[in-house]
C-alpha positions as CSV (number, residue, x, y, z in Angstrom):
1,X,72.8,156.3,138.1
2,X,75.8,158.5,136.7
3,X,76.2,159.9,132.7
4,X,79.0,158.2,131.3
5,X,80.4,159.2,128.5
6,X,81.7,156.1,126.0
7,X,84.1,157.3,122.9
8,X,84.5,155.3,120.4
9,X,81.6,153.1,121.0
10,X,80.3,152.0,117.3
11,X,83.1,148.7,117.4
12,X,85.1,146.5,120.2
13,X,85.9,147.0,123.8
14,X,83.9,150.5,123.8
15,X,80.5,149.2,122.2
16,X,80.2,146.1,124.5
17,X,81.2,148.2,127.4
18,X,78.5,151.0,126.7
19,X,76.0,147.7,126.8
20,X,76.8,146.4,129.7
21,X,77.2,150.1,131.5
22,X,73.6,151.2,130.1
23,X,72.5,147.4,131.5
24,X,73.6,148.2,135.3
25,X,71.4,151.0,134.6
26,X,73.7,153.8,134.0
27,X,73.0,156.9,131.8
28,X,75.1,156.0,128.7
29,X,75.9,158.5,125.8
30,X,77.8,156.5,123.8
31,X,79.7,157.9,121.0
32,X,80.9,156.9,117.4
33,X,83.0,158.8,115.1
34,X,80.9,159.4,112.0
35,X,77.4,160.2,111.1
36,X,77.0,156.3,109.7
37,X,77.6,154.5,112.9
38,X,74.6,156.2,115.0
39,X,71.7,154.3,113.3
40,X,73.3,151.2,113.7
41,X,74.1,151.7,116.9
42,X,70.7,152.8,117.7
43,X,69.1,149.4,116.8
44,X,71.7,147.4,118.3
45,X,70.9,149.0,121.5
46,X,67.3,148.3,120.9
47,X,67.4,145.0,119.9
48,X,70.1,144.2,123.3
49,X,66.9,145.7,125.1
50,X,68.7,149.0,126.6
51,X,68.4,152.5,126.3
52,X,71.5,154.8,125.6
53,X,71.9,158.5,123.8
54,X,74.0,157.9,120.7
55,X,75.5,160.6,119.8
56,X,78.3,161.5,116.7
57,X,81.6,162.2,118.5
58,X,84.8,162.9,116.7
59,X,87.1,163.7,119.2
60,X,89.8,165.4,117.1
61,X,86.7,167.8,116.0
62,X,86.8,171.0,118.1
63,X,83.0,171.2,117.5
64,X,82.4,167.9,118.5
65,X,84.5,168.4,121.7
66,X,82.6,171.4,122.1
67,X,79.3,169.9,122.0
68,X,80.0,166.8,124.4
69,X,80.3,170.2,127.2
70,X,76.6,170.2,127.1
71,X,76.0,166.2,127.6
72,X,76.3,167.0,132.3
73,X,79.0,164.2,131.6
74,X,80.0,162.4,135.5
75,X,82.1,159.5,134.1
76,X,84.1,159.7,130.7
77,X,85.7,156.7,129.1
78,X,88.2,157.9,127.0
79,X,87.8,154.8,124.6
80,X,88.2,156.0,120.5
81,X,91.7,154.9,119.4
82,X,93.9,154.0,115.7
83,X,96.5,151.7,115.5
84,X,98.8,152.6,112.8
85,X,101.1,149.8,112.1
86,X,104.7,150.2,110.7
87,X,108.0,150.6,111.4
88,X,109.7,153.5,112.9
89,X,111.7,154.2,109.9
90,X,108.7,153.8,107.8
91,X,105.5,155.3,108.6
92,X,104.7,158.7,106.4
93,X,104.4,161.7,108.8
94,X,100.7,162.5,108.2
95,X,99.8,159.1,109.6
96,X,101.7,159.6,112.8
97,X,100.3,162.8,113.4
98,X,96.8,161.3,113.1
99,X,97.8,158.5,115.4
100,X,98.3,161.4,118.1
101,X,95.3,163.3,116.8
102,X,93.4,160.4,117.6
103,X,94.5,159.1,120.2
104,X,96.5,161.8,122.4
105,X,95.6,165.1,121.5
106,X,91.5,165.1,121.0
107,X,90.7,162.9,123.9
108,X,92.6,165.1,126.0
109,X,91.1,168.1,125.1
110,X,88.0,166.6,125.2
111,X,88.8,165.6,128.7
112,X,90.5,168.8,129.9
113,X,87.0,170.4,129.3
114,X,84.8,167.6,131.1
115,X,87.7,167.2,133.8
116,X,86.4,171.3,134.8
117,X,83.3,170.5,135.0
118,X,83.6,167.4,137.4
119,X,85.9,170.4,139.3
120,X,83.0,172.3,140.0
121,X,80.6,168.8,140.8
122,X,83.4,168.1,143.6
123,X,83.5,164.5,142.0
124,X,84.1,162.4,138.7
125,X,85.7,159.5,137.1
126,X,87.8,159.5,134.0
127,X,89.0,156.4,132.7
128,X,91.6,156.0,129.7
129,X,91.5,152.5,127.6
130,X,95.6,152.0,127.0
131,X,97.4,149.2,126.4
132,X,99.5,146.7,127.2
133,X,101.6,148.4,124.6
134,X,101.8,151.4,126.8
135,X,103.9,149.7,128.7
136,X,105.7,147.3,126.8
137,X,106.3,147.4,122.7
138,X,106.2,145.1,119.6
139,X,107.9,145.6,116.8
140,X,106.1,147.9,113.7
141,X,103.8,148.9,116.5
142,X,106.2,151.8,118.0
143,X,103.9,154.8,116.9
144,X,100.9,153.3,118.2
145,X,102.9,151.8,121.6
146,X,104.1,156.1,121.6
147,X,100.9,156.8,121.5
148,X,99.5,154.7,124.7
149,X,103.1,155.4,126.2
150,X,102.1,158.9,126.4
151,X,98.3,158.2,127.6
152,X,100.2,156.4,130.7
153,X,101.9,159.9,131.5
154,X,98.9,161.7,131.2
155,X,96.7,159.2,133.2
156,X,99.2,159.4,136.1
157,X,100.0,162.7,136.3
158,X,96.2,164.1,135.9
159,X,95.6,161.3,139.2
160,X,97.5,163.6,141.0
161,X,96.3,166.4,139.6
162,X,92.5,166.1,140.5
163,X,92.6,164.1,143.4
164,X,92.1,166.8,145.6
165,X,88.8,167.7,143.7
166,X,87.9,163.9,144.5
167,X,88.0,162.8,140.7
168,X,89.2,159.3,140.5
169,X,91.4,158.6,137.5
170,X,92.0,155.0,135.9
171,X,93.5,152.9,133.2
172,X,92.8,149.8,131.2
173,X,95.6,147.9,129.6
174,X,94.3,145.6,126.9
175,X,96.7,143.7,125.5
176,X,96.5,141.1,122.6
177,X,92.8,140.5,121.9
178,X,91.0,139.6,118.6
179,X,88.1,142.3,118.0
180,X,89.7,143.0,114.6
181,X,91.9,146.2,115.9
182,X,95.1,144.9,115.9
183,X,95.1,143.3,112.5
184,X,93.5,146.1,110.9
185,X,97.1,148.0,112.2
186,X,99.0,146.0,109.9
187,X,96.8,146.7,106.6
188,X,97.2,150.5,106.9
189,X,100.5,150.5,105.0
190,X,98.7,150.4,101.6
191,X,96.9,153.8,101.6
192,X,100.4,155.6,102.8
193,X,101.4,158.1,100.6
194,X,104.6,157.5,100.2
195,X,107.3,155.8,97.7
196,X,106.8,152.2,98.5
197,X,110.4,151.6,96.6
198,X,111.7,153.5,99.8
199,X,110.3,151.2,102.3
200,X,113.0,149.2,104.9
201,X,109.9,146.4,104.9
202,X,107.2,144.6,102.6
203,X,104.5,145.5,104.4
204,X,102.4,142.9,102.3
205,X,103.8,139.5,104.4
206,X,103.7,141.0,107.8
207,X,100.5,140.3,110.6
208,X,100.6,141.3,113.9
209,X,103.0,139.6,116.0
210,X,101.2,137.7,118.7
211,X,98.3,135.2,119.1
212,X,95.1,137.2,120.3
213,X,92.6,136.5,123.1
214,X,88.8,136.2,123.4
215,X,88.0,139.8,124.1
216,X,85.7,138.5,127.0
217,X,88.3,139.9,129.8
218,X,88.3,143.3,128.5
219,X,84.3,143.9,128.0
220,X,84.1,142.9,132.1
221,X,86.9,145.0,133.3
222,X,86.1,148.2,131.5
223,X,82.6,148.0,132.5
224,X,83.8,147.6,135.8
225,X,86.6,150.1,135.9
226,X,83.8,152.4,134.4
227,X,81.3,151.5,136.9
228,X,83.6,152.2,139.9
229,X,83.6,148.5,140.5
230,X,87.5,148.2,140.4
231,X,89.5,151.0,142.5
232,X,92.9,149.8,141.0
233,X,94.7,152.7,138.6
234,X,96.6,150.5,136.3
235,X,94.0,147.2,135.0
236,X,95.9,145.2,132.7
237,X,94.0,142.1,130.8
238,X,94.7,139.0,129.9
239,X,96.1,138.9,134.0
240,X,97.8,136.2,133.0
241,X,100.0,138.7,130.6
242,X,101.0,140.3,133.8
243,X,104.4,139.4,135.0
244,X,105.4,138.9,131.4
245,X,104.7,143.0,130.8
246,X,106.0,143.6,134.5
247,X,109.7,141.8,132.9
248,X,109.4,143.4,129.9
249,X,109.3,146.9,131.7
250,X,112.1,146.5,133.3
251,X,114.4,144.6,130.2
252,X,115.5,148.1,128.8
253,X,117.1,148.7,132.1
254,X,120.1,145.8,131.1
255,X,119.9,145.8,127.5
256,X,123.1,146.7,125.6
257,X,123.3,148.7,122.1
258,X,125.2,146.5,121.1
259,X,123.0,143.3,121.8
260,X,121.4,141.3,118.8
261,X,123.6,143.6,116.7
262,X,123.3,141.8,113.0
263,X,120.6,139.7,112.8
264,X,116.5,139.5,112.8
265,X,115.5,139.1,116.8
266,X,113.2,136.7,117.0
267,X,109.8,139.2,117.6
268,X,110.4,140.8,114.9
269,X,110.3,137.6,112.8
270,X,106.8,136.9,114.3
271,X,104.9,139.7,112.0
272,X,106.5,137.4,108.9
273,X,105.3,134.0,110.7
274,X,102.3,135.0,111.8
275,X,98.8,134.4,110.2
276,X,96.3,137.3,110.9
277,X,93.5,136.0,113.4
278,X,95.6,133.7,115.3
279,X,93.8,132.7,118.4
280,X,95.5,132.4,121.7
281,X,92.7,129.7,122.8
């Protein structure tokens, strides 16, 4: 079977997903960010019962990139992501450029690298783990929803870039689910170093604004989208989110400036309603 490459695999969607890959019997090298999450991951795999390279892969370290070169990688899941919640008006500078470190700018030179190589192999598969909120946004999750937004430009454009090398290119569009990701985003406000006294918000009564799903959906579509199961581009889960995102995408097309001009819209009163770890079942 093919070497896939899983970032991001010590938590979530990219850990289950390296499972289930290395259980259809595919060559896994599933990586983590720091030194601490390789053990653990090592007996996790052992006690699930499958085999799988771990391997420490921080993919806005040049050295790191550097190293994955040397892994003959035929399938990469561009996985590893932060959430940095916020608003627009608020979040410090050095925490938006690490949301684009993270999640932008090292997984696509880690890509543009291994992209070569499947060049020369005259096949491949890269796959990038998005969002729903690459298509849509929430309020105080614009840098984050920038972030995916820009993954979505990458992912279609490098489809059309490689197809004629026969390298398929997907995405996967997660949207609300409770792994723990999304309400971690909201607590990142109190290590900012900024002056709280400045703030347009009180970070400190907000949650993330929308009931959150049994991951289940995403672990089974990734590992399919991985596994070249699925041959759709764009793989959005819950599907039952589907023609809500569709509507949302095309709402900026009649909205006015001047609309809601005044008051609180009613999503942006969910983040002071909400209780972290609300279930959507």
């Amino acid at each position: 079977m093919k070497r896939v490459l899983m970032t991001g695999a010590g938590s979530g969607f990219g850990q289950e997903a390296a499972m289930r890959l290395a259980e259809k019997g595919f060559d896994v090298v599933a990586a983590v960010e720091i030194w601490a999450q390789v053990q653990p991951l090592k007996r996790q795999a052992a006690e699930r019962g499958v085999t799988m390279q771990v391997e420490k892969l921080d993919v806005t370290n040049e050295g790191d990139r550097r190293k994955a070169l040397s892994w003959n990688i035929e399938i990469i899941v561009n996985n590893a992501g932060v959430g940095e919640g916020g608003a627009t008006v608020d979040v410090p500078a050095a925490n938006m450029r690490n949301q684009f470190e993270v999640n932008v700018f090292g997984p696509l030179l880690l890509t543009q690298g291994i992209a070569k190589q499947m060049i020369q192999r005259g096949e491949g598969r890269i796959v990038w783990v998005s969002s729903r909120e690459g298509l849509n946004v929430d309020p105080f999750t614009g840098l984050y929803a920038a972030s995916k937004h820009a993954l979505e430009a990458i992912a279609e454009s490098m489809a059309d870039e490689l197809a004629e090398f026969s390298i398929e290119v997907a995405t996967v569009n997660p949207g609300p689910f409770l792994t723990g990701f999304n309400d971690r985003m909201f607590q990142t406000w109190s290590s900012w170093q900024d002056d709280p006294s400045q703030r347009v918000f009180d970070y400190a009564g907000l949650a993330f604004p929308r009931s959150q799903f049994d991951p289940e959906p995403v672990y089974a579509t990734l590992t399919a989208v991985a596994a070249g199961e699925v041959e759709t581009f764009r793989n959005l889960e819950p599907k039952s989110m589907l023609e809500e995102t569709k509507t949302l995408v095309e709402a900026p097309w009649s909205r006015k400036t001047t609309d809601g001009l005044g008051k609180r819209p009613d999503k942006l009163q969910a983040s002071f309603d909400m209780e972290p770890e609300t279930p959507a079942f």
